[in-house]
C-alpha positions as a printed NumPy array, in Angstrom:
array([[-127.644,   23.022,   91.86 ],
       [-126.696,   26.531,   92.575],
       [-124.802,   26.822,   89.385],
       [-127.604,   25.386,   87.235],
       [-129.892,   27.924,   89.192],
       [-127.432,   30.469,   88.174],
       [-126.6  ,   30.051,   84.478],
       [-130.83 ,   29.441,   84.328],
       [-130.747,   32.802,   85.406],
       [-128.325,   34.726,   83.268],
       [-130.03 ,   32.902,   80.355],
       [-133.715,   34.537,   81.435],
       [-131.49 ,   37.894,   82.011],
       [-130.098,   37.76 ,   78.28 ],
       [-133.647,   36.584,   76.336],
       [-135.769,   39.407,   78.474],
       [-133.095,   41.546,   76.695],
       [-133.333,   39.772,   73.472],
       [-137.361,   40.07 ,   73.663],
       [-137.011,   43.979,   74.56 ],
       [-135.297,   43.871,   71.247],
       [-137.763,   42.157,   69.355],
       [-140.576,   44.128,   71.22 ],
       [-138.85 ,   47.356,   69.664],
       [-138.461,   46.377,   66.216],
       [-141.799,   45.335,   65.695],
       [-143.342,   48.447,   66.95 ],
       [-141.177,   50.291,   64.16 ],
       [-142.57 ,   47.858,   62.012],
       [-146.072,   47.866,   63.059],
       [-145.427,   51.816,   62.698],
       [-144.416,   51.714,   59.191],
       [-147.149,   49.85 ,   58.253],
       [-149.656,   52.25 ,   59.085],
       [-147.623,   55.097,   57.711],
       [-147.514,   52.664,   53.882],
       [-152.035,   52.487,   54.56 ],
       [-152.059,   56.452,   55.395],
       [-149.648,   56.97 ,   52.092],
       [-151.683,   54.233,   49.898],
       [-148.898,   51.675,   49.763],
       [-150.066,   48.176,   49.462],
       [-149.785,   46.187,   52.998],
       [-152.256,   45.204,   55.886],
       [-153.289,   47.814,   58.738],
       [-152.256,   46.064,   62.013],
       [-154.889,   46.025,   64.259],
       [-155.168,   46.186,   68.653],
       [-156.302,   42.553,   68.465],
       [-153.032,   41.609,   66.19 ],
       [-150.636,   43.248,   68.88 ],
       [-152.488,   41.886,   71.847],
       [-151.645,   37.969,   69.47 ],
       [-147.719,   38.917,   68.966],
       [-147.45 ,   40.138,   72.564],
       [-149.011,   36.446,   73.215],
       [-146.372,   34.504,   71.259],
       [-143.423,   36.554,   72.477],
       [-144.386,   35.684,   75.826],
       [-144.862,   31.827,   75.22 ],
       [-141.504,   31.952,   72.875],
       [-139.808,   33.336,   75.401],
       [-140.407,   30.809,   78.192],
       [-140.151,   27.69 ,   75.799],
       [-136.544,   29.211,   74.926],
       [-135.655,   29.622,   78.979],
       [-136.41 ,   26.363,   79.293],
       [-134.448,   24.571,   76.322],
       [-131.71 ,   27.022,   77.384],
       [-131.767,   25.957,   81.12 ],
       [-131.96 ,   22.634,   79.777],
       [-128.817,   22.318,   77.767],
       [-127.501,   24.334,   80.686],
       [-128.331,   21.03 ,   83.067],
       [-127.056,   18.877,   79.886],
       [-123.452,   20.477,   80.291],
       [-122.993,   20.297,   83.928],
       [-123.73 ,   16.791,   84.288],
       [-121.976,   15.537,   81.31 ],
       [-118.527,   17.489,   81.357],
       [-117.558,   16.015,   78.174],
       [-119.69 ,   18.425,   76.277],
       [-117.96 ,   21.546,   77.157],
       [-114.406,   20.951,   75.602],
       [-111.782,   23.034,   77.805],
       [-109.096,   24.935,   76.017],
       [-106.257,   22.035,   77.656],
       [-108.447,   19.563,   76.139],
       [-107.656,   20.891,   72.694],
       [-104.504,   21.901,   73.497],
       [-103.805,   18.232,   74.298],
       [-105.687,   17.265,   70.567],
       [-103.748,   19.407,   68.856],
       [-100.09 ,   19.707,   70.343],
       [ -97.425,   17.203,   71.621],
       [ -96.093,   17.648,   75.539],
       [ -93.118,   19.386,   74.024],
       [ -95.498,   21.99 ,   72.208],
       [ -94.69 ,   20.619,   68.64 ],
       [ -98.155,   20.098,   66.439],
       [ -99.335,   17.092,   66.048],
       [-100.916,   18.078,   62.844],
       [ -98.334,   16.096,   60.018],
       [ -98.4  ,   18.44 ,   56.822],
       [ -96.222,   16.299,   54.344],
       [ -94.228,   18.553,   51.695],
       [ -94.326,   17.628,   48.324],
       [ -90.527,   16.129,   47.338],
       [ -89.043,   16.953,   43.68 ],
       [ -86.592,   15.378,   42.221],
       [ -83.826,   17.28 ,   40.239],
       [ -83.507,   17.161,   36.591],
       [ -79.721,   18.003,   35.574],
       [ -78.369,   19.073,   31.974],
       [ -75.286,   20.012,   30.778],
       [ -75.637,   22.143,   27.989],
       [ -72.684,   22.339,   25.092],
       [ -71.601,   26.105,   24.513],
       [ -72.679,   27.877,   21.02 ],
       [ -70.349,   27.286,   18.159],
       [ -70.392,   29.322,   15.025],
       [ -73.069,   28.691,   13.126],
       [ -75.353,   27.458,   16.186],
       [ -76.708,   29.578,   18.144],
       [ -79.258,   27.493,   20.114],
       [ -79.295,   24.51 ,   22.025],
       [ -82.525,   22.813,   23.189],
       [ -83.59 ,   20.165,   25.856],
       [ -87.092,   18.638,   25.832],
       [ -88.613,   16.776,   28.354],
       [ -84.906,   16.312,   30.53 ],
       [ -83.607,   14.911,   27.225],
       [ -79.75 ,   15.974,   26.939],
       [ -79.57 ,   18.781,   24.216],
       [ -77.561,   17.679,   21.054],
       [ -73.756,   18.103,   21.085],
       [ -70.775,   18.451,   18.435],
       [ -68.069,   17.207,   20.72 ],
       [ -65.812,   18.755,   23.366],
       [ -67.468,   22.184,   23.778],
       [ -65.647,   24.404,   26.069],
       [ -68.301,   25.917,   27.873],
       [ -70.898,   23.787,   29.436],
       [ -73.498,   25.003,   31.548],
       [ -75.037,   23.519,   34.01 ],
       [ -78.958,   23.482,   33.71 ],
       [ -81.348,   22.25 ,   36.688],
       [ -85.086,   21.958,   37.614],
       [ -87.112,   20.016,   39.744],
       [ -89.897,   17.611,   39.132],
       [ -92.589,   16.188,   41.986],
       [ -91.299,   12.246,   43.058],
       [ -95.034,   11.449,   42.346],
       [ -95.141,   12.117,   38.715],
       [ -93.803,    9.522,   36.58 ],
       [ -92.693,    9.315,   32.933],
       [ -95.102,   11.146,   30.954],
       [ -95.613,   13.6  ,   33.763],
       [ -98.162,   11.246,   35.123],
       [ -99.093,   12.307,   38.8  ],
       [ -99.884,    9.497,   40.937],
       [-101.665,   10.576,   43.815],
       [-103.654,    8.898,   45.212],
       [-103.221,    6.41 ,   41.88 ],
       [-104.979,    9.081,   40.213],
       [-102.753,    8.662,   37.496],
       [-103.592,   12.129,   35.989],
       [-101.334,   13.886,   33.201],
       [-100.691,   17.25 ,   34.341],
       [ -98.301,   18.452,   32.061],
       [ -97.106,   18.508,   28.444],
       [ -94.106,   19.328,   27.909],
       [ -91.041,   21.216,   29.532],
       [ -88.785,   22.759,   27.201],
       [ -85.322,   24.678,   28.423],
       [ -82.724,   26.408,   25.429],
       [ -79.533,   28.145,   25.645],
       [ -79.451,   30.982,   22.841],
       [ -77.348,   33.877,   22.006],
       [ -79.964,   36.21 ,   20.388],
       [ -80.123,   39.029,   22.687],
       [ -82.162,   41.57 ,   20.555],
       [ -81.535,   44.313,   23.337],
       [ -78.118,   42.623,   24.4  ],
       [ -78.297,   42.759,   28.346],
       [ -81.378,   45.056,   28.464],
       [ -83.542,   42.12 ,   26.666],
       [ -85.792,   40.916,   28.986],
       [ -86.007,   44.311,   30.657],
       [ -87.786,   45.534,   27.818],
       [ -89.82 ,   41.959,   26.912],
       [ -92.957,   42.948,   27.329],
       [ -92.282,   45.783,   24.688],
       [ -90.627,   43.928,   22.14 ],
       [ -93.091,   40.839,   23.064],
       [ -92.724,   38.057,   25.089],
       [ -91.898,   35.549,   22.106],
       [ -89.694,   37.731,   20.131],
       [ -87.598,   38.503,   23.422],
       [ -87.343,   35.017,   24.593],
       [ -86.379,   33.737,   20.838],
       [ -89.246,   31.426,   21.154],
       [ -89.382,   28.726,   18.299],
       [ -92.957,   30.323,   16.789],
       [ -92.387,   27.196,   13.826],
       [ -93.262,   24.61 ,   17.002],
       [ -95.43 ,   26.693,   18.989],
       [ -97.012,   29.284,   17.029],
       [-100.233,   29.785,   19.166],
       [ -97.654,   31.492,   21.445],
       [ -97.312,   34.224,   19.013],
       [-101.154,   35.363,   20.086],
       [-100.972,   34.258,   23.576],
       [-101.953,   37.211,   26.276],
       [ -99.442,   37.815,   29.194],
       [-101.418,   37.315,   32.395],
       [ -98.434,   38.065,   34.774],
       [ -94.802,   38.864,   34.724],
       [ -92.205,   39.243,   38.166],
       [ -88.444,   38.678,   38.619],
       [ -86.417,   36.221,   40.986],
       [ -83.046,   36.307,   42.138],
       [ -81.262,   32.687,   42.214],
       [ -78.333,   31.49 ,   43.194],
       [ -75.449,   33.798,   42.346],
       [ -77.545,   36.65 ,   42.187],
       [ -78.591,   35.383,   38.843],
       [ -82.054,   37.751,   37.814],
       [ -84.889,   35.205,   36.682],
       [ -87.423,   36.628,   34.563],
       [ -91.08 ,   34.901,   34.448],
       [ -93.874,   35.104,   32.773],
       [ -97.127,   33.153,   32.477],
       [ -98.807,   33.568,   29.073],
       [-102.606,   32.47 ,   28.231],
       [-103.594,   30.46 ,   24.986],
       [-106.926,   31.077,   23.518],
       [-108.282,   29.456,   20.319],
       [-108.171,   31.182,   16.989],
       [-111.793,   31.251,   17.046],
       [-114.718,   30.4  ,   19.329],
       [-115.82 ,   27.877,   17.175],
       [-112.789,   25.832,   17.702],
       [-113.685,   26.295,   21.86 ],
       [-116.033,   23.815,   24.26 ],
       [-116.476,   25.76 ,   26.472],
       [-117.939,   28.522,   23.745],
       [-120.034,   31.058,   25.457],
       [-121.906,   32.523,   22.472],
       [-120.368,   35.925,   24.121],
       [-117.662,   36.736,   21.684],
       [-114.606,   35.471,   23.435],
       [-113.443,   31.86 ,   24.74 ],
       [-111.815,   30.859,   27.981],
       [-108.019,   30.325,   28.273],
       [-107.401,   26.05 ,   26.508],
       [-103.318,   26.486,   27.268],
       [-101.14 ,   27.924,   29.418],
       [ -97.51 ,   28.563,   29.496],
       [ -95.332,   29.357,   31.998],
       [ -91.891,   30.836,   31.045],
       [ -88.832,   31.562,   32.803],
       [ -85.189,   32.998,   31.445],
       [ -82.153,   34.669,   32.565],
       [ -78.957,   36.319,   30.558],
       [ -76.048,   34.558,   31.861],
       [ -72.681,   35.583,   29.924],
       [ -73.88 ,   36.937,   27.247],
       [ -76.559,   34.458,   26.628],
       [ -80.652,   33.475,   27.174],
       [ -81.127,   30.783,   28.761],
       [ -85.304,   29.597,   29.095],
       [ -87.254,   27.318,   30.823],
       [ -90.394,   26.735,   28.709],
       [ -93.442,   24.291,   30.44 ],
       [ -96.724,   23.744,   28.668],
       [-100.042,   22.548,   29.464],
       [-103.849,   22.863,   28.789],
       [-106.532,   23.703,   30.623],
       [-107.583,   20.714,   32.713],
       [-103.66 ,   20.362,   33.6  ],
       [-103.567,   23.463,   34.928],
       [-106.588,   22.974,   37.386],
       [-104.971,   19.697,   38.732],
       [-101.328,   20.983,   39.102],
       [-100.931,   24.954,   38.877],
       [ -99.074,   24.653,   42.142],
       [ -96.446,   21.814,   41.652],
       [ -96.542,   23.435,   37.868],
       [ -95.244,   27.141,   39.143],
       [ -92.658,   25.289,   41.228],
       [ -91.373,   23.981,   38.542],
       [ -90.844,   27.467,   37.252],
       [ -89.232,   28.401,   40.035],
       [ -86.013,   25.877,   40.763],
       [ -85.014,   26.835,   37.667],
       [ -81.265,   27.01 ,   37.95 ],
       [ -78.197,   28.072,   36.071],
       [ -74.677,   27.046,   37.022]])
């Protein structure tokens, strides 16, 4: 009983204090409405009568919150379970041996492998797309060894199935191996001068929206083997608003594609990771998409 009479107390300590505070700011208030009537502003002169009314209410809104206050006050003491301690949620959220009991499950991938066939004279590009093995001659002498990850939950089609969603998130993932170094080892160094898709060789004859495409960011990596990793992400819009649905009238149409674009000079020669995907993709998988990007691998 001495406790409840106790906390009872420091409440009606603390709202006297509040009130004081409220008492205050509406006699500034109450002040600057006579100063708007002596200046001709619009607004009500307030009156003896009116204060005498708020001093009323103060009073009668200060005991009725006293009394809630001292009655949640009771509320707590005799039902402890209201009033979580900081073991209790130290117990909820963290085992004896101080490990969290809070299970966040990491995505798993999957690796994609390719073993791409050196250049020969007269070819100087080999191309994978979709994991499909790039086309060989015979017995090249120099094969590189070409990785990237995928998410276990999409399936063929790049179908993720989470939650049996079964949303497509991307459409298409394209790596080459070229030898067109238009700057020789300096290439990608200077990309974003010569342009992205002249840099990076990219095939404008299968993707020439690309050609237009704005550069929304650009950073480099180091891999494995110190290998630099250069990557871009590049925005498509339509040709013309017209061709948009999402058409604002405003002269210019949201982003429809995206592509995110990774490459590296490794002896002499490019190679690129290419992925592709529109709008809606984008929203559902940007994450799992940029990671992707990112185990890009050349061995």
């Amino acid at each position: 009983m001495l406790r409840l009479y106790l906390i009872a107390l420091a409440v009606l300590e603390t709202s006297s204090f509040s009130t004081n505070r409220i008492t205050s700011l509406s006699f500034t208030s109450t002040h600057a409405a006579r100063t708007e009537r002596n200046y001709g502003y619009r607004g009500r002169s307030i009156s003896a009568h009116d204060t005498d009314e708020a001093e009323e209410s103060e009073q009668h809104s200060r005991r009725r919150f006293v009394t809630n206050a001292a009655g949640i006050a009771a509320a707590t003491l005799l039902h402890p379970s209201m009033a979580r301690s900081d073991e209790d949620l130290s117990a909820t959220l963290y085992n004896e041996d101080g490990t969290s009991k809070i299970i966040i499950e990491e995505a798993a991938f999957r690796p994609i492998t390719l073993q791409f066939p050196s250049l020969t004279p007269g070819v100087d590009r080999r191309e994978s797309v979709d994991g499909n093995a790039p086309p060989s001659e015979g017995d090249e002498p120099s094969m590189k060894l070409i990785t990237y990850d995928l998410p276990t939950k999409w399936k063929d089609g790049y179908i993720d199935t989470t939650n049996n969603a079964n949303i497509k998130v991307c459409d298409k993932i394209t790596v080459y191996r070229t030898s067109k170094l238009l700057k020789g080892l300096k290439t990608l160094d200077k990309a974003t001068n010569i342009g992205i898709d002249k840099a990076l060789s990219i095939d404008l004859g299968k993707y020439p929206a690309i050609e237009k495409a704005d550069l929304v960011s650009g950073k480099k990596r180091t891999g494995e083997g110190n290998t630099v990793f250069y990557e871009f992400d590049l925005a498509v819009a339509p040709a013309t608003c017209k061709e948009s649905g999402d058409n604002l009238g405003m002269g210019f149409c949201p982003y429809t594609n995206i592509v995110l674009l990774s490459a590296a000079i490794v002896d002499n020669e490019m190679y690129v990771l290419q992925l592709e995907c529109d709008k809606n993709e984008w929203k559902e998988a940007n994450v799992d998409l940029k990671r992707i990007r990112s185990s890009f691998a050349i061995s």
